[in-house]
N, C-alpha and C positions, 0 to 999 in steps of 0.2 A: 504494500500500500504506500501512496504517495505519503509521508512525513509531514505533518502541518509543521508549518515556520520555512519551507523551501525555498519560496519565494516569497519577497517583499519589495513593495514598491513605494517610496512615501514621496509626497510634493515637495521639489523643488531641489530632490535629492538624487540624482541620475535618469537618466531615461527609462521609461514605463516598455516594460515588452509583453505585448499583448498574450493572450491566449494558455497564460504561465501562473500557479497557485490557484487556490480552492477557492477562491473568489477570486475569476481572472477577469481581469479588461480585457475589452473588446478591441480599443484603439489605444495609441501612443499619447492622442493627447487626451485623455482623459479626463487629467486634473483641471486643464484649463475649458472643456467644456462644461465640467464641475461649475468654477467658476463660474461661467457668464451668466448660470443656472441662477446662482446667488447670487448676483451682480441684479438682475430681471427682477426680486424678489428686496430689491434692496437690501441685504445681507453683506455688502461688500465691506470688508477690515474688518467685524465681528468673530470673535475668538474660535467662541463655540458655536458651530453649524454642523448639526450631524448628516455625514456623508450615506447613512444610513439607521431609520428605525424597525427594533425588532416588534411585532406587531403581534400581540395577543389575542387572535379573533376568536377563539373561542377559552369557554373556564371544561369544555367536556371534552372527555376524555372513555374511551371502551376499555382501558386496563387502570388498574389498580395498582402500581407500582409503590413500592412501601415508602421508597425513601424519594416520591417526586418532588424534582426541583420546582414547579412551576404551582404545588397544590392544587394540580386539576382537581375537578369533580368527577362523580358518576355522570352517566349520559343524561339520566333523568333530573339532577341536580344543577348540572351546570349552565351558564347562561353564552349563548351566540351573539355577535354584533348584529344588531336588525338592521334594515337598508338604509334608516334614516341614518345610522351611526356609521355606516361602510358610506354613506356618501357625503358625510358631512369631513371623515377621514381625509378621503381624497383633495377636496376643497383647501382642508388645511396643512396638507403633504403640500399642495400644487401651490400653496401662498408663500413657503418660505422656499420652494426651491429645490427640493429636497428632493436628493437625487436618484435613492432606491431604497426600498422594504423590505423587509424579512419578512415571514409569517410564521405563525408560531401560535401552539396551543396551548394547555389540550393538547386535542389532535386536529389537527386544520380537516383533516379528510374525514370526521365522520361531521362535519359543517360544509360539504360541498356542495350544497344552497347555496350557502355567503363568498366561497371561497374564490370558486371562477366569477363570479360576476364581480367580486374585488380584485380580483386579478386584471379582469376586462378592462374594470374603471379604472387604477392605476396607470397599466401600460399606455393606456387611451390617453394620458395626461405626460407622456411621457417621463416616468416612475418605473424604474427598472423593478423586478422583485429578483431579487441577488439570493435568497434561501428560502426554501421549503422545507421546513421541518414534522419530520412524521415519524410512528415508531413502524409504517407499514400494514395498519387494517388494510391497504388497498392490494394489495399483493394476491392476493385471492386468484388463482390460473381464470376464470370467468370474471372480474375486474381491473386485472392490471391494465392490460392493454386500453381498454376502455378507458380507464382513468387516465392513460398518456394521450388518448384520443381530443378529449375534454380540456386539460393543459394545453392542448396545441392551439383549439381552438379558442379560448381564453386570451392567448397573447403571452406567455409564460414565452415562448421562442422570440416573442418581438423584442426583447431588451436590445436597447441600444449602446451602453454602456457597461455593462461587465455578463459574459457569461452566469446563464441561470444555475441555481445548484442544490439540488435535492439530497439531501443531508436524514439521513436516515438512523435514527437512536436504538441501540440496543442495550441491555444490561437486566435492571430489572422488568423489564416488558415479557409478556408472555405472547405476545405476536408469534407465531409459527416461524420458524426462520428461512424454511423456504419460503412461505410469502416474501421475506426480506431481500432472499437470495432472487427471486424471481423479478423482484423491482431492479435490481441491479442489472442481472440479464441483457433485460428489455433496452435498460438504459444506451448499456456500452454496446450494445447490438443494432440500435435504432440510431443513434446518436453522434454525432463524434464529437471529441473535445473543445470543437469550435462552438456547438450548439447547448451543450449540456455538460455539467460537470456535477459527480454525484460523492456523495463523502456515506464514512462511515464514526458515529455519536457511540465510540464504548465506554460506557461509562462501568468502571470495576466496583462490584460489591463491597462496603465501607471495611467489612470483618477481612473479606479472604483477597481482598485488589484484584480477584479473576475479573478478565475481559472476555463477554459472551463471542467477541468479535474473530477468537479461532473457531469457534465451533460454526459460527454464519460460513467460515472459508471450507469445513470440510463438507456444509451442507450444500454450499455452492457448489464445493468440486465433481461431488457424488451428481449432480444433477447435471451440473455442466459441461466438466471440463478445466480447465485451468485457472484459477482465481486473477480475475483481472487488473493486479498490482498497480500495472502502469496508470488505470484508468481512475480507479479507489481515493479517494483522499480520507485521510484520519483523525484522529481526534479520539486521544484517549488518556480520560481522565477518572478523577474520580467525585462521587457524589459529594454537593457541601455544603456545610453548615448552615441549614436555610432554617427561617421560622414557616413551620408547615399548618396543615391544620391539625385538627386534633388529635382527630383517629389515625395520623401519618406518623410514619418511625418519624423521629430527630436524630440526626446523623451529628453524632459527636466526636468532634476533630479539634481539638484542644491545641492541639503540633508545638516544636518544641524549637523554631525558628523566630529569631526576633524579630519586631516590626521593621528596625534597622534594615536587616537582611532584604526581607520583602520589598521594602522603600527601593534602595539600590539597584535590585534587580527587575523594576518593574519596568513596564517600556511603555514607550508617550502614547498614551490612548488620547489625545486631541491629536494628534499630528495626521493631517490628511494623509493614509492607507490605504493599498489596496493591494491584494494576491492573499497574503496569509488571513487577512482580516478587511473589513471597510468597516474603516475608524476617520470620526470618530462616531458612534452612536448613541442609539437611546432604546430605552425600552415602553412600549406603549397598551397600558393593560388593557382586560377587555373593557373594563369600565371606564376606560380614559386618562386613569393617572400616568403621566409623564416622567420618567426617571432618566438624567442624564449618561445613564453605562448600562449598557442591556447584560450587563452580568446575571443572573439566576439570584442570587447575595448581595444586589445590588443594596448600601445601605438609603437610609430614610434620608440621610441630610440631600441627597442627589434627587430628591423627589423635587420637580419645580410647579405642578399644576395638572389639570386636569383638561386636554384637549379638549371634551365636548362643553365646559363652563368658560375657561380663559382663551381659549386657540393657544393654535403653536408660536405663536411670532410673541405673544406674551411671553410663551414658556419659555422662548430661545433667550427672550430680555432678562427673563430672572436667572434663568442659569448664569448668564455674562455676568449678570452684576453680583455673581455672586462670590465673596471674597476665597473663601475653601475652592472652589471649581478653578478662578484664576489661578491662583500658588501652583496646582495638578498644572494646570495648562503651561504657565509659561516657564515653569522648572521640568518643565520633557515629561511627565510623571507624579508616580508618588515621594521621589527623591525630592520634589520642589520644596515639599513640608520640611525640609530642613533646617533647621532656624525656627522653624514657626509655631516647633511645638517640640517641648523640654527634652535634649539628647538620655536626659535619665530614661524616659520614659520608652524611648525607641528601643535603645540597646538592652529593658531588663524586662520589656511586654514581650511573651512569646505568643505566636496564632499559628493560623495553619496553613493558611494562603493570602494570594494580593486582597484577596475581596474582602475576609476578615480583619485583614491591616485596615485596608480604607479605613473602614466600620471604624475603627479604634480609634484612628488619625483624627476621623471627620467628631465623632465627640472628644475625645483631648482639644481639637484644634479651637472647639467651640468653648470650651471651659477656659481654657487661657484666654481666652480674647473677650471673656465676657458676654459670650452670645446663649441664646437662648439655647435649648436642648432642641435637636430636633425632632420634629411631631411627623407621624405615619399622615401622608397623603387622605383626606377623606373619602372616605366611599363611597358614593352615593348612586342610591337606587336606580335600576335602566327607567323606573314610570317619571321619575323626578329627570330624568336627563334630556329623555324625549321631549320632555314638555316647554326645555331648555334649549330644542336644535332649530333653528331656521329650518325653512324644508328642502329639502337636497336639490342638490341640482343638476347632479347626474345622473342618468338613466339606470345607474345600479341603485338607485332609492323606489324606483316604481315596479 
């Protein structure tokens, strides 16, 4: 399997070569049609513009995974974005600029009511969708194909700016793995790396670090033929430290690396990215709250507002002015906090990764300077939000 971190391309840093990393670009100049994006949107010198947001369209979900990062629901419990809110989306992607989406659940695919015709309406505004995230319900030998029939015609191939890429989760999912293995298939068989790029999400069990991700290669092999390395992009990690709900494991990772450490080794998530990652981004739940790092662990102080009450052009304003957010930005990282918050504290706090540092940094950074404690984003009801949207104005609301 292709190795995340292979390639990277940041603005202003060497020339871009297209069709290269698990979020490839399409063309060399990229960054500068990034740009004029932002420039149309009046976004021009502003720090933080996310080059892409991860999009929570749905809270449901078909498996019960113990330790989910995202606390999906059951099917019967969870809530979809209705058309007012996929088109009110769109509107406020297409006001700042904003150059591609992710999508993300739940599971995007057992919402493919909302999903293609958000797909339609994105591309249709020219809004790349750079990831599809699924653990594989569609896999099914009588679905799969169908379900890349549907993608096609949606606009998922029309991206203009960086190759599309279907990112496929395993670990604790009970998805059959040939369904998994069969979506892949399809992929590198229908596709080539110029049109589609597809990864594989192992995430190792918290107790034993196993990756279900060998056993997908000998399910494939058995079916297939030879595991398609060259084609595969990776990503293997492990589950983290999230606040779930209640009947959900809590995966506890204490780790024994100091905040210091973490700081140092962190790498510029505001720096315009693209191949390994498209940095920098946001995360955007299904109810609308807006968090500056589409991390999983993202913390509270990163939360700026709620697209369907503020819009995004607010939320981009609060991020900017916000002093914690600047320090990360124009110190490359979480190295910037240096100085800004007590070297006691760095070198004798241990966690367990970048996302838990934040967390630590972003309350320390707040208690030294005086600043409030930060507060969880509010949540507010879909009857109360609707009753809050203009009415859409894309054909994905009717």
């Amino acid at each position: 399997m292709i190795k995340e971190g292979q390639y990277t391309f940041i603005a202003g840093r060497g020339e871009v070569r297209p069709f290269l990393g698990k979020y490839a670009a399409k063309r060399t100049d990229v960054f500068e049609v990034i740009e004029r994006r932002f420039a149309a949107a009046g976004l021009t010198g502003v720090r933080y513009r996310p080059l892409r947001l991860e999009l929570e369209i749905t809270t449901k979900c078909n498996d019960s995974c113990p330790s989910c990062g995202m606390g999906a629901l059951p099917l019967a419990s969870g809530i979809t974005m209705n058309p007012e809110q996929r088109g009110r989306l769109v509107d406020e992607f297409d006001a700042v600029g904003l150059p591609s989406a992710a999508v993300t659940g739940g599971e995007p695919f057992v919402a493919v009511h909302a999903l293609m015709p958000l797909i339609k309406a994105l591309t249709g505004r020219g809004i790349d969708i750079s990831k599809l995230t699924t653990n594989g319900v569609w896999g099914a030998q009588r679905r799969c194909a169908r379900t890349f029939d549907k993608l096609e015609k949606a606009g998922l191939f029309d991206n203009r700016l960086f190759v599309p890429l279907i990112m496929l989760s395993v670990g604790e999912q009970t998805m059959p793995l040939d369904w998994v293995a069969r979506i892949l298939h399809h992929a590198v068989t229908h596709y080539s790396d110029r049109e589609l790029n597809v990864a594989v999400s192992s995430l190792a069990a918290p107790d034993s670090r196993e990756h279900k991700v060998y056993e997908l290669m000998e399910v494939y092999e058995k079916a297939y033929g030879d595991f398609p390395h060259d084609r595969v992009h990776s990503t293997m990690r492990v589950y983290l430290d999230n606040d779930r709900l209640p009947e959900q494991q809590k995966v506890h990772r204490p780790g024994e690396t100091t905040v210091k450490r973490w700081m140092d080794h962190c790498f510029d998530c505001f720096a315009p990215t693209v191949g390994t990652y498209i940095l920098p981004s946001g995360l955007v739940k299904q109810d609308g709250r807006v968090y500056a790092c589409a991390s999983f662990d993202v913390p509270e102080s990163l939360g700026f507002g709620n697209i369907f009450t503020d819009g995004m052009r607010t939320i981009v304003e609060r991020a900017n002015d916000d002093a914690y957010l600047r320090a990360i930005a124009d110190g490359g990282g979480l190295r910037g906090l240096h100085g800004a918050v007590p070297q006691e504290f760095t070198t004798q706090t241990t966690c367990g990764g970048f996302c838990a540092s934040c967390s630590l940094l972003s309350t320390k950074y707040r208690e030294v300077n005086g600043l409030p404690a930060a507060r969880p984003l509010p949540i507010i009801g879909q009857d109360a939000l609707i009753s809050r949207l203009r009415p859409a104005e894309t054909a994905d609301a009717h």
